[in-house]
N, C-alpha and C positions, 0 to 999 in steps of 0.2 A: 951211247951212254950220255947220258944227262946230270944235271947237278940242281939239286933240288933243295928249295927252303922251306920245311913245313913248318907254320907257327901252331903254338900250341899243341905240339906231338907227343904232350908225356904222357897220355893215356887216352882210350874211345879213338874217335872218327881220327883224329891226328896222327895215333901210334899206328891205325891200321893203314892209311895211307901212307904215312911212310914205309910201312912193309912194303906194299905195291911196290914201291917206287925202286925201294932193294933188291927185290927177286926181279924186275926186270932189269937188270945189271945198273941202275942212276947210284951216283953218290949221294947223300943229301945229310941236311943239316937239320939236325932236330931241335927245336926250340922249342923253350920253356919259362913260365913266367915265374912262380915259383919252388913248384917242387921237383928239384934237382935229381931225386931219388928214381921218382917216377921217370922222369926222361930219360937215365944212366939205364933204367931196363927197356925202356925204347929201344934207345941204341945198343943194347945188347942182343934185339932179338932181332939185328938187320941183315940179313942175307947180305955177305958181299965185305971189303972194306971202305974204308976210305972218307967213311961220314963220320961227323963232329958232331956238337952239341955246344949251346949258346942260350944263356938265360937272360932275361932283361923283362922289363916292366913296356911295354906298347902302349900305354898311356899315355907315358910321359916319351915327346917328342925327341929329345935326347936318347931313350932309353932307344928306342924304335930305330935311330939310326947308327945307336952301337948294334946292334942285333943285326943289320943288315952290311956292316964294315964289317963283321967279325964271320958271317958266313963267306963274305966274299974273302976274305984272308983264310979262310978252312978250306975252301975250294977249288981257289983260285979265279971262280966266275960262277955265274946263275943261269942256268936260261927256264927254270919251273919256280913260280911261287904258288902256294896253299896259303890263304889267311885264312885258319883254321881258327885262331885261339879268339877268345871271347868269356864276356863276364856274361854266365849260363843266369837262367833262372833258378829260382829258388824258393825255400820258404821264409830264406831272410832278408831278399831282397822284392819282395812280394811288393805291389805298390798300385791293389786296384785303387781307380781315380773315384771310388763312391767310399770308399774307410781309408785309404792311405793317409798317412797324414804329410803336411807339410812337406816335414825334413824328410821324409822317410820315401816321398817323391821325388825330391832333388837331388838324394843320394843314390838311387836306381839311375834315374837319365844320367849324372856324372858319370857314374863309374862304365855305364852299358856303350854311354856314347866316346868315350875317353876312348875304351879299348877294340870295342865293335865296329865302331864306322870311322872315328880319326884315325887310331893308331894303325888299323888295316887302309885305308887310304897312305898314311904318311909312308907304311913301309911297302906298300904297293909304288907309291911314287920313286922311291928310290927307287926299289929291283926295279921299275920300269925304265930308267932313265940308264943302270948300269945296263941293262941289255941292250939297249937304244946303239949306246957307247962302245956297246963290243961289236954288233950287228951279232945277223945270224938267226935273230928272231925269236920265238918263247912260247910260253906257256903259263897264264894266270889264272887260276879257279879261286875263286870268293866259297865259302862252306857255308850258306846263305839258313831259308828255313822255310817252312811251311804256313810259319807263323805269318811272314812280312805277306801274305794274301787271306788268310782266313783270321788273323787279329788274334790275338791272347789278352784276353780280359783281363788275368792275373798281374801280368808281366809287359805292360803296351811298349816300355822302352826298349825293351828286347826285340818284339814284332820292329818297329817303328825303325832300328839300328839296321836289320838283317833288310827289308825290306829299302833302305836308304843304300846297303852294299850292294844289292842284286843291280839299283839303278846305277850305281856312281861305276862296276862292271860294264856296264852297257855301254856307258858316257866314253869309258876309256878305250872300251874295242875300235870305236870308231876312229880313237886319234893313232891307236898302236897298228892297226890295220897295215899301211906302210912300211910297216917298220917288220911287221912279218912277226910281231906278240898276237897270240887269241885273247881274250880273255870272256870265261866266261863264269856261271854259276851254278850250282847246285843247289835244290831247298828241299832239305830231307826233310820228313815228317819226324815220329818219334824212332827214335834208333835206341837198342839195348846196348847201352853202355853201362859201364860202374857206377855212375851218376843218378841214369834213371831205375838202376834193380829198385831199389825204395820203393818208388811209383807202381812200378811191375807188378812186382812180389807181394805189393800192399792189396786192399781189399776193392783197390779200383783198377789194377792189372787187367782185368778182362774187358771191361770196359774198352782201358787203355786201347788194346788188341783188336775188337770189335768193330774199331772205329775204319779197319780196311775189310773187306771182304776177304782178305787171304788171313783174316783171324788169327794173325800176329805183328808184330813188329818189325822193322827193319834191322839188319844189320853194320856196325863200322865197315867189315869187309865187301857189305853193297854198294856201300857210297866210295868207298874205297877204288872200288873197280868201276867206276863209275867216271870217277876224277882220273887216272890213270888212263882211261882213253879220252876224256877232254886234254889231257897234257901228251897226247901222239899226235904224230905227223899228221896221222889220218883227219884227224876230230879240228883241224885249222879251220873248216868249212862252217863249223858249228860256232865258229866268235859270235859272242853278242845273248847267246840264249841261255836261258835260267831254264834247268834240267830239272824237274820234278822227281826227288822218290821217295812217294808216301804210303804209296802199296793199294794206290784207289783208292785212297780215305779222302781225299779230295783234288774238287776240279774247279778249273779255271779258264 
């Protein structure tokens, strides 16, 4: 059994890896930035006892290291972290560089780079440092993108964030190596979440779909099971590598 920290589990790729994490006996800690509602059915649909729930803002550097005191005081200790949670794209934070304007560019990289690649390094720094401290060793998956190689026109700060965590992953496998932490990443393509049905369901859905040969999208519970054997015994061998699943929509 394991004890596990997912950020950003209140709903998609977050809620379904914490299920993983549940049905195979882990405790884990679900976090949430701020809908509290959404996480409480997280945690309500977890196989098992013994997990909590912890909200806070990963922005803000304080916030990030209450989040990671308060899973370690739910727990009692870490040895899996998920930096799942992340400021997603959208159509309000849109910021192509040929009409965006200005503000409406410096408010995308704030908020994308605040919570995407600092507040997931800061709270990767701590779990890394409390496993260090326990020994024993670990397990850290970054929930990366597809984006940070094939670019998103719309949305660059978002590519540019997931693309800087798959590196700043790599940077760390090699110092936790010793210490007996993996760390690695995953970079889903588009996954059917709550988020993207809009997109789906809208009149560019097929499109969306067409874009892999298996003429559909991926799922939370793909990536899910995916990250669930990056965080087993077995998958130590695999430190350092960014895990592709976009369903042969693209190659690199």
């Amino acid at each position: 059994m394991a004890n596990a920290l997912v950020t950003g589990a209140s709903r998609g790729i977050g809620r379904a890896v914490a299920q993983a994490f549940a049905r195979r006996g882990d405790r884990v800690v679900v976090h949430y930035g701020t809908d509290r509602a959404a996480a409480e059915q997280t945690l309500a649909s977890l196989d098992g006892s013994g997990h909590a729930i912890v909200g806070g803002d990963l922005g803000d550097p304080a916030g990030a290291q209450n989040v990671v005191d308060a899973a370690v005081a739910a727990l009692g200790s870490l040895n899996i972290l998920v930096n799942n949670a992340a400021v997603a794209p959208s159509a309000a934070n849109e910021h192509r560089v040929d009409s965006a304007s200005f503000e409406d560019w410096q408010q995308a990289w704030s908020s994308m780079v605040a919570v995407n690649l600092v507040g997931a390094s800061n709270v990767t720094t701590l779990v890394a440092q409390h496993m260090i401290a326990q020994g024993g060793g670990g397990a850290i998956v970054n929930i990366g993108s597809r984006g940070a190689f094939r670019g998103e026109p719309d949305h660059p700060a978002y590519a540019a964030t997931k693309a800087g965590l798959q590196a700043l992953g790599q940077s760390l496998a090699l110092v936790l190596a010793p210490h007996g932490i993996s760390v690695t990443s995953v970079a889903p393509g588009m996954i059917a979440t709550e988020r993207q049905a809009p997109k789906l369901e809208g009149a560019g859905g097929d499109g969306i779909r067409g874009q892999s040969p298996f003429d559909r999208v991926g799922t939370p519970e793909e990536v899910a099971a995916a990250v669930a054997y990056l965080t087993s015994p077995e998958a130590v061998w695999a430190s350092g590598t960014v895990l592709d699943l976009n369903g042969a929509s693209y190659f690199r």
